[in-house]
C-alpha positions as CSV (number, residue, x, y, z in Angstrom):
1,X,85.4,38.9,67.6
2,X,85.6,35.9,65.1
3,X,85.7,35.9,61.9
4,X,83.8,33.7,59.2
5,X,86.1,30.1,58.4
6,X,88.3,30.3,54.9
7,X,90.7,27.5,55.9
8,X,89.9,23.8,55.1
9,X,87.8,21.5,58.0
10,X,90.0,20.1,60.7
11,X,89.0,16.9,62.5
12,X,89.2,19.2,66.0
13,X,86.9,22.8,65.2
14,X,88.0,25.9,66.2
15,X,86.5,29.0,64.0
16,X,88.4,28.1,61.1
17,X,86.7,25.6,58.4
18,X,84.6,25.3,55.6
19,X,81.4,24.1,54.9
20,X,81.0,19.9,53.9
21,X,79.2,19.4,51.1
22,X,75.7,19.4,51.1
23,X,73.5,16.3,51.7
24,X,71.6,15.1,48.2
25,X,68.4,16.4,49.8
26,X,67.5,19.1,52.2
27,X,66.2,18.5,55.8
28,X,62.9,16.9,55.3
29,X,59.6,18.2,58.1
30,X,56.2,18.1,57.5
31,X,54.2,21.1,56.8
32,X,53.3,21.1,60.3
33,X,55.1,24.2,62.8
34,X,58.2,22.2,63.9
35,X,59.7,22.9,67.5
36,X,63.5,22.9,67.9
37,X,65.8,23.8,70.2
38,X,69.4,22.9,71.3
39,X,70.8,21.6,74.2
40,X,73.2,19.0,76.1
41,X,72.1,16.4,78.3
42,X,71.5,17.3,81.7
43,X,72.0,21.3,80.3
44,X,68.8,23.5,79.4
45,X,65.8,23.2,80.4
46,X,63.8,25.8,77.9
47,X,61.0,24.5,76.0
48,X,61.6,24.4,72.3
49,X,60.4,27.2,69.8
50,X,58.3,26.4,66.8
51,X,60.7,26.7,63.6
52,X,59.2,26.9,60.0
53,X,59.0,24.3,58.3
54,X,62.2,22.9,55.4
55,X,61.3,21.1,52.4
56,X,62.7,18.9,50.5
57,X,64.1,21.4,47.8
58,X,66.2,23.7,49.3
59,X,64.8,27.1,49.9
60,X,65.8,30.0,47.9
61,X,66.7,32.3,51.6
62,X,67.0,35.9,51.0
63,X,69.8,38.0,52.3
64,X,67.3,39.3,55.4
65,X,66.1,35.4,56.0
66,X,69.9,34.4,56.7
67,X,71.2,38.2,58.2
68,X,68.0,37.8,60.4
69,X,70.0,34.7,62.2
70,X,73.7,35.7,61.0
71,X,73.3,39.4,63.2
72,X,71.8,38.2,66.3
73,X,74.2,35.0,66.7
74,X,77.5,35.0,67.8
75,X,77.6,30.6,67.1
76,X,76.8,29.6,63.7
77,X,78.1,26.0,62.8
78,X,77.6,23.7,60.4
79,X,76.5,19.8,62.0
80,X,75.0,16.1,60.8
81,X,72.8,14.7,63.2
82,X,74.2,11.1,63.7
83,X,71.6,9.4,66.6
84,X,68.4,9.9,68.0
85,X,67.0,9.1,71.6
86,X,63.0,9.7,71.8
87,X,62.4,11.1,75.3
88,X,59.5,10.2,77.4
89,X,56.5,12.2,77.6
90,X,57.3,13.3,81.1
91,X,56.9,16.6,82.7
92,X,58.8,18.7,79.7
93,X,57.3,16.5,77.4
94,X,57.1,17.8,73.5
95,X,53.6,19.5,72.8
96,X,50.4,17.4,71.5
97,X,51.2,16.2,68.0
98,X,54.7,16.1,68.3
99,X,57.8,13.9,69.5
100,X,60.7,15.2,71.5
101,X,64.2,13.7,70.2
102,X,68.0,14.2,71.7
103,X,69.6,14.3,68.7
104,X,74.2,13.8,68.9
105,X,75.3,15.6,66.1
106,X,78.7,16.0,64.1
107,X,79.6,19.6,63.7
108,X,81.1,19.9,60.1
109,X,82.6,23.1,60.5
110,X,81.8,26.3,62.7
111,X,81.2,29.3,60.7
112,X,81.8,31.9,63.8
113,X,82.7,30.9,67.4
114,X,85.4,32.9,69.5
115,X,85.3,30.0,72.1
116,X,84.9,26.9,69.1
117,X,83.2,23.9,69.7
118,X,84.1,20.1,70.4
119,X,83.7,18.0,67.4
120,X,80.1,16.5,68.9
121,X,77.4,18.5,70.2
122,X,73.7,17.2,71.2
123,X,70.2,19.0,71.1
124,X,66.5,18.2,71.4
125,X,64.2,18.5,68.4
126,X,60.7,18.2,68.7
127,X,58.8,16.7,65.2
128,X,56.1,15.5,64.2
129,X,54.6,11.9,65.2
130,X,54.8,10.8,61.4
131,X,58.3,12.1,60.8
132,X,61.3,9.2,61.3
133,X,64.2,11.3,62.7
134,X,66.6,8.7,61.2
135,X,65.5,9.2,57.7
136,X,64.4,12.7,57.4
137,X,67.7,14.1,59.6
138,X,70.3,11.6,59.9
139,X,73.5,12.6,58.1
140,X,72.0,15.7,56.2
141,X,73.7,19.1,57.2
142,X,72.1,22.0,58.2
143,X,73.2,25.2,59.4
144,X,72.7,26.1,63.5
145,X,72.9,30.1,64.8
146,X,73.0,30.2,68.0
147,X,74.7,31.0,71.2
148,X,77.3,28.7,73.2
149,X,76.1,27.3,76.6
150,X,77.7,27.3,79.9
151,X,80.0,24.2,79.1
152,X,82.0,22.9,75.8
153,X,79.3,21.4,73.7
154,X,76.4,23.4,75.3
155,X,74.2,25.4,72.0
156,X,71.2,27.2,72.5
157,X,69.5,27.8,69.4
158,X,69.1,31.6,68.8
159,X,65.3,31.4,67.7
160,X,62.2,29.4,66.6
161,X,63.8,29.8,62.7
162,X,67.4,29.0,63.5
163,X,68.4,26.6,61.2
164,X,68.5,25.8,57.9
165,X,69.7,23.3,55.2
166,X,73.0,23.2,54.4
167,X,73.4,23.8,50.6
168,X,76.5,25.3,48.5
169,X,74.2,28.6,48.1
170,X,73.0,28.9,51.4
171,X,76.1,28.2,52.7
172,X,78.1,30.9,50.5
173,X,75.4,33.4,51.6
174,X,75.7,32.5,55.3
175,X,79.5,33.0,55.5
176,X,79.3,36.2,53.3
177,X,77.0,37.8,55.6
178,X,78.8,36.6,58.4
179,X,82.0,38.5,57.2
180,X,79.6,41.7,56.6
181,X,78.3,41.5,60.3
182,X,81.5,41.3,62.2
183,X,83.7,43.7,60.3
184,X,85.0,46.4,62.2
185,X,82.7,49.1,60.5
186,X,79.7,46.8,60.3
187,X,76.5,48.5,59.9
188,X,74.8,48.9,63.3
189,X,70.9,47.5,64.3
190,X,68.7,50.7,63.8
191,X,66.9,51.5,67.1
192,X,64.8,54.5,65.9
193,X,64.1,57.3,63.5
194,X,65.4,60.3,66.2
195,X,64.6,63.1,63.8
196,X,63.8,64.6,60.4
197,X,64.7,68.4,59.3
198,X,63.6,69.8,56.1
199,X,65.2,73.2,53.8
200,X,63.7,74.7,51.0
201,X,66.5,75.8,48.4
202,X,66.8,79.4,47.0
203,X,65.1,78.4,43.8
204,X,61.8,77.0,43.3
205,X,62.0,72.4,43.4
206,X,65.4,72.6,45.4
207,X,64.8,70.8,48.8
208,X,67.2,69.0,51.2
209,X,65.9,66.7,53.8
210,X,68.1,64.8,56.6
211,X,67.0,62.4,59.1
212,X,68.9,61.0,61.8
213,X,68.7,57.8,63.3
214,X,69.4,55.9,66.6
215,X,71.7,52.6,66.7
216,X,72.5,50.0,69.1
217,X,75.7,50.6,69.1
218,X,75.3,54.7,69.3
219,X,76.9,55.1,66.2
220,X,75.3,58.0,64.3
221,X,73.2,57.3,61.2
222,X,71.9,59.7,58.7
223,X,69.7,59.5,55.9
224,X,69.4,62.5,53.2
225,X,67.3,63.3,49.9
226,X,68.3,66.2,47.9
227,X,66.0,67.5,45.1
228,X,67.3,69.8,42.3
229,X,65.3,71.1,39.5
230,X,65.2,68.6,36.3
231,X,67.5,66.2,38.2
232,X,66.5,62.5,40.2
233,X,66.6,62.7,43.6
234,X,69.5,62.3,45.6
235,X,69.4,59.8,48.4
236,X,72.6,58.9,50.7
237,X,72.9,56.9,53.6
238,X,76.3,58.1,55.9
239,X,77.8,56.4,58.7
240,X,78.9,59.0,61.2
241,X,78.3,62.2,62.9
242,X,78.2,64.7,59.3
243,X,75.6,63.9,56.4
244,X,77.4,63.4,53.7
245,X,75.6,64.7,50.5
246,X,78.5,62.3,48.4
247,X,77.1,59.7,50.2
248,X,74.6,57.0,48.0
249,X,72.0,54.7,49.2
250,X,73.0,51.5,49.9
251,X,73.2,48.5,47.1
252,X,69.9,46.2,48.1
253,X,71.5,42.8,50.1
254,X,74.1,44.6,51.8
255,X,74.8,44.4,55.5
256,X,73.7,48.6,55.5
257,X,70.6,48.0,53.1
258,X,69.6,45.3,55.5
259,X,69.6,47.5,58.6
260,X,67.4,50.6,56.6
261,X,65.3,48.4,54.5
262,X,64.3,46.0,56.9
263,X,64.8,48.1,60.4
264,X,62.7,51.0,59.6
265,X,59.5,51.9,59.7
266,X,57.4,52.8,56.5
267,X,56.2,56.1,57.6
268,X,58.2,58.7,59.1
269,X,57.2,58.6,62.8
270,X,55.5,61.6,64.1
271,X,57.3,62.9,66.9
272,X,60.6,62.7,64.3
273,X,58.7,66.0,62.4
274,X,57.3,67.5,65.8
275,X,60.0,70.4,65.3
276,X,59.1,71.6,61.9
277,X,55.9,73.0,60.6
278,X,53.0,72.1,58.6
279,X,54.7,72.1,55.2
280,X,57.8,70.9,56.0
281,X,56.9,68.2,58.0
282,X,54.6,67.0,55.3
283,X,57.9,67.1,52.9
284,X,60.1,65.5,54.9
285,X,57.6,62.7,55.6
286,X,57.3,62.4,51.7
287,X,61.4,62.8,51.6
288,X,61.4,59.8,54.3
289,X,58.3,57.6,52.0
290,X,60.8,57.9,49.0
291,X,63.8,56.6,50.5
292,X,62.2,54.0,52.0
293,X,60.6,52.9,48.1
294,X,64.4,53.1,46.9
295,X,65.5,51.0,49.3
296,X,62.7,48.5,48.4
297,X,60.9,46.2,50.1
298,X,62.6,43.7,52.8
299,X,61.8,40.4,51.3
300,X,61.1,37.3,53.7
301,X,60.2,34.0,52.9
302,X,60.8,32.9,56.8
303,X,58.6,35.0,60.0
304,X,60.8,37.7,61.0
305,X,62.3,37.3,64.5
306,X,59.5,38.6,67.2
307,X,56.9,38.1,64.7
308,X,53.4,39.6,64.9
309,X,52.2,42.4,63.5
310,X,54.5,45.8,63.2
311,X,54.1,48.9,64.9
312,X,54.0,52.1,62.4
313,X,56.1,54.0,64.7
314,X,58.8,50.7,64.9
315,X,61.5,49.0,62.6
316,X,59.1,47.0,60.3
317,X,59.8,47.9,56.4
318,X,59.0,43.8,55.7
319,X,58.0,43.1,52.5
């Protein structure tokens, strides 16, 4: 597994490198839905995505905008687009509005690659029929996630929202995340809320509730609250197969805060509670409401991956 680029840019890439510095203005679209995707000539044949649309000012990206993208690819480079070539309107012609581009680009630096990339890739952008490629794109850098293609210089954009301007911030944030996402004890992607048990102490306000959690990976997550008398509650997130009542909740934009905040759902699911009775149930579903407020809500200012709307019983704790 790579690791995120410390070392300074070499004129061949490999997944060492840093980040050029950013262009004096962001990646310009119109308000319009934009549809990207990447590719190599004579290489994919997908349709491209719609992407949301960049201004000129550089978003301010939350940590779940970029760990959205940073956690799901396993390419993330930084590149210039350098020419454009409008395609024809032919049989994978862009959709009504729009104008289908193969763009070459200059890849800066790459962020995370185990394979690396050549120093040019290519991909198609569709825009809008007012936007001029060459003055809205050319030269500006922006930041790809994605996933190599079958041959050197083959990149398939990971999703409709994969890519972003370059800028000092967004870059830092990008590459710190990065580092969070393939470290050895990474947090893993919650899959489910498995199950919830609830004790009453000996003395009256003393309650402990746990709640286990299925990963991706199958490493074990747990979740507990522990009310005393006169005293805040206590709530812990643990990484492993014992609860750990040491344990704390996480700090908000961290790799683990990312997972709970923004892979859970808000309500305790019901079949998680089907083992304990009326009153218990109903605390630990409480229990499970106030670790989800702690956590807080997980902020967007991009659409989620999957978009529409969320299923109570899925991950979907989206702000």
């Amino acid at each position: 597994m790579s690791t995120p680029a410390q070392a300074p840019m070499m004129s061949h890439l490999s997944p060492s490198g840093t980040l050029a510095p950013a262009g004096r203005r962001a990646l310009r679209f119109a308000a319009a839905a934009t549809l990207i995707s990447l590719s190599v000539s004579g290489g994919y044949s997908q349709t491209p995505t719609p992407a949301t649309a960049i201004t000129e000012t550089a978003s301010p990206f939350t940590y779940a905008d970029v760990a959205d993208l940073a956690s799901r690819a396993n390419l993330i480079a930084v590149a210039r687009p350098r020419s454009f070539a409008k395609l024809p309107p032919n049989g994978a012609s862009a959709p009504a509005g729009m104008q289908r581009f193969y763009v070459d680009a200059q890849v800066d630096s790459l962020i995370r690659g185990d394979a690396g990339l050549p120093p040019r890739i290519a991909f198609l952008i569709d825009l809008p029929l007012d936007v001029k490629p060459s003055r809205a794109l050319k030269g500006r850098p922006f930041i790809l996630f994605g996933h190599p293609g079958a041959r050197p210089g083959d990149v398939q954009l990971l999703s409709s929202s994969a890519l972003l301007p370059s800028t000092p911030a967004t870059d830092a944030r990008v590459r710190a995340i990065t580092a969070e996402v393939v470290a050895p004890d990474a947090a893993p992607e919650i899959v489910r809320v498995v199950e919830a048990f609830h004790v009453e102490g000996t003395v009256a306000g003393e309650s402990e509730t746990q709640i286990f959690l299925a990963t991706k990976s199958g490493r074990p997550v747990s979740l507990s609250i522990i009310r005393r008398p006169s005293e805040e509650p206590r709530f812990g997130a643990a990484l492993g197969e014992i609860v750990d009542e040491a344990a704390n909740a996480p700090p908000r934009d961290t790799l683990l805060w990312y997972r709970l905040a923004c892979g859970l759902p808000p309500a305790l699911p019901h079949g998680a509670a089907s083992k304990l009775d009326g009153a218990a149930a109903q605390a630990a579903a409480a229990d499970y409401r106030s670790f989800i407020d702690r956590l807080g809500p997980c902020t967007r200012t991009r659409a989620a991956p999957g978009g529409g709307a969320p299923d109570p019983d899925a991950p979907a704790n989206a702000g």
